[in-house]
Backbone as a ProteinNet text record, in pm:
[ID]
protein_1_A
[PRIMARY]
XXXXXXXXXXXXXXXXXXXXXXXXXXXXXXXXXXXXXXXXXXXXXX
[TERTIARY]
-262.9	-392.3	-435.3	-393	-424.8	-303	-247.4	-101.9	-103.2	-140.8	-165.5	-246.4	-403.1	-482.4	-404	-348.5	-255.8	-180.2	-78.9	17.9	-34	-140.8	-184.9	-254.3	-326.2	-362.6	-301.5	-134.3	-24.5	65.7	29.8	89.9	-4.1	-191.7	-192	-262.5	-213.1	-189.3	-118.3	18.8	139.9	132.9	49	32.6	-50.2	-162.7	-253.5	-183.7	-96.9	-35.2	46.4	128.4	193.4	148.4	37.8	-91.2	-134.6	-144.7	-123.3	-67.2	54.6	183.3	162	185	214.3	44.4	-55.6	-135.5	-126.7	-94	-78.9	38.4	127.5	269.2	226.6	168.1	91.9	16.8	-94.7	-172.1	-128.6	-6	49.8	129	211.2	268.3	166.8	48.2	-25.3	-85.6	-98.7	-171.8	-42.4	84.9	176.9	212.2	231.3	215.1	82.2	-28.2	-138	-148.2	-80.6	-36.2	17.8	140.8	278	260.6	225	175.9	89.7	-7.7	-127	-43.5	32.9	168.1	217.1	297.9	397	336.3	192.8	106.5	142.5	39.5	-2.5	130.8	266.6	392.6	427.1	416.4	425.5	334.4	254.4	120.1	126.5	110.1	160.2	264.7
2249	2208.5	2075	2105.1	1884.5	1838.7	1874.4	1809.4	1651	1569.6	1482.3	1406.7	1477.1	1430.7	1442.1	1538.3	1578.1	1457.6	1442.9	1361	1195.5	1162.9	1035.7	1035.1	1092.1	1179.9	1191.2	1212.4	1249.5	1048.8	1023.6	857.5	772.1	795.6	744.2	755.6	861.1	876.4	844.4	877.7	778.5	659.2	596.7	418.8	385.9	495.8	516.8	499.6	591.2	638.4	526.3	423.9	344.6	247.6	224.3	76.8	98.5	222.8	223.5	214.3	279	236.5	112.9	14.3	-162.2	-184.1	-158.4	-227	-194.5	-70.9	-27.7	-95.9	-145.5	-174.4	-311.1	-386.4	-536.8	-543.3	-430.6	-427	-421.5	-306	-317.6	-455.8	-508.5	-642.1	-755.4	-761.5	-852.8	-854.4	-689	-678.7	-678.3	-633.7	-685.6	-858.2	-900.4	-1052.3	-1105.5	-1121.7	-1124.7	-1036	-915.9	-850.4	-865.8	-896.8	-913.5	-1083.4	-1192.3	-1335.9	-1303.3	-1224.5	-1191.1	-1061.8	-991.7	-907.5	-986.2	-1065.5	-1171.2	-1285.5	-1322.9	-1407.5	-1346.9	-1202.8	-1125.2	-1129.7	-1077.7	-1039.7	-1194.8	-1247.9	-1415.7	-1457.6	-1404.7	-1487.9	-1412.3	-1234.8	-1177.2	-1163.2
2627.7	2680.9	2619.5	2511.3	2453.1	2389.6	2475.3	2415.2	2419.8	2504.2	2499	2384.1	2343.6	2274.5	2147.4	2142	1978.3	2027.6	2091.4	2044.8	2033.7	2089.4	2011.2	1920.1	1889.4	1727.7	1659.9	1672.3	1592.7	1542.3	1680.4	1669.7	1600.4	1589.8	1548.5	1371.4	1381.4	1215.8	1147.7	1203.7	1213.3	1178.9	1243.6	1262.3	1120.1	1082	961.6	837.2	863.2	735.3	664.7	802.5	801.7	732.8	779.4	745.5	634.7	582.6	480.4	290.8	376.6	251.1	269.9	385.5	383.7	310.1	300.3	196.7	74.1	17	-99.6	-135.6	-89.3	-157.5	-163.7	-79.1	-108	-264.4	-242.9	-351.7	-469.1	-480.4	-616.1	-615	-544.4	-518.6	-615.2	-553.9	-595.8	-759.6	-773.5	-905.5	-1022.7	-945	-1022.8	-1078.3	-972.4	-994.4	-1127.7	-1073.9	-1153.3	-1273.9	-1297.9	-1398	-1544.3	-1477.5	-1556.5	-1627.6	-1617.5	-1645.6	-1771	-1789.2	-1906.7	-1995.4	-1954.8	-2021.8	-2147.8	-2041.7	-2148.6	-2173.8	-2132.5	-2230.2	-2422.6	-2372.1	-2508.9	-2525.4	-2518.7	-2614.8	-2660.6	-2605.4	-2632.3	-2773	-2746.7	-2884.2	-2972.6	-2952	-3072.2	-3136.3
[MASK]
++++++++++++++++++++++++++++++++++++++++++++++

């Protein structure tokens, strides 16, 4: 009876879930970058 409504409901959670991992894997990407520079600042000076 909502097979339809489920299955784009189903795609686009799908699409959610997707858009997801790709910002989180950016985010850590970025805070890694900006991270790791002030890391090996401090192991550097101490």
């Amino acid at each position: 009876m909502f097979g339809c409504s489920l299955d784009w409901f189903q795609a686009w959670c799908s699409d959610v879930e997707f858009l997801l991992f790709v910002l989180l894997s950016l985010l850590f990407f970025v805070a890694r970058l900006s991270f790791l520079p002030g890391l090996l600042g401090r192991g550097s000076s101490s």
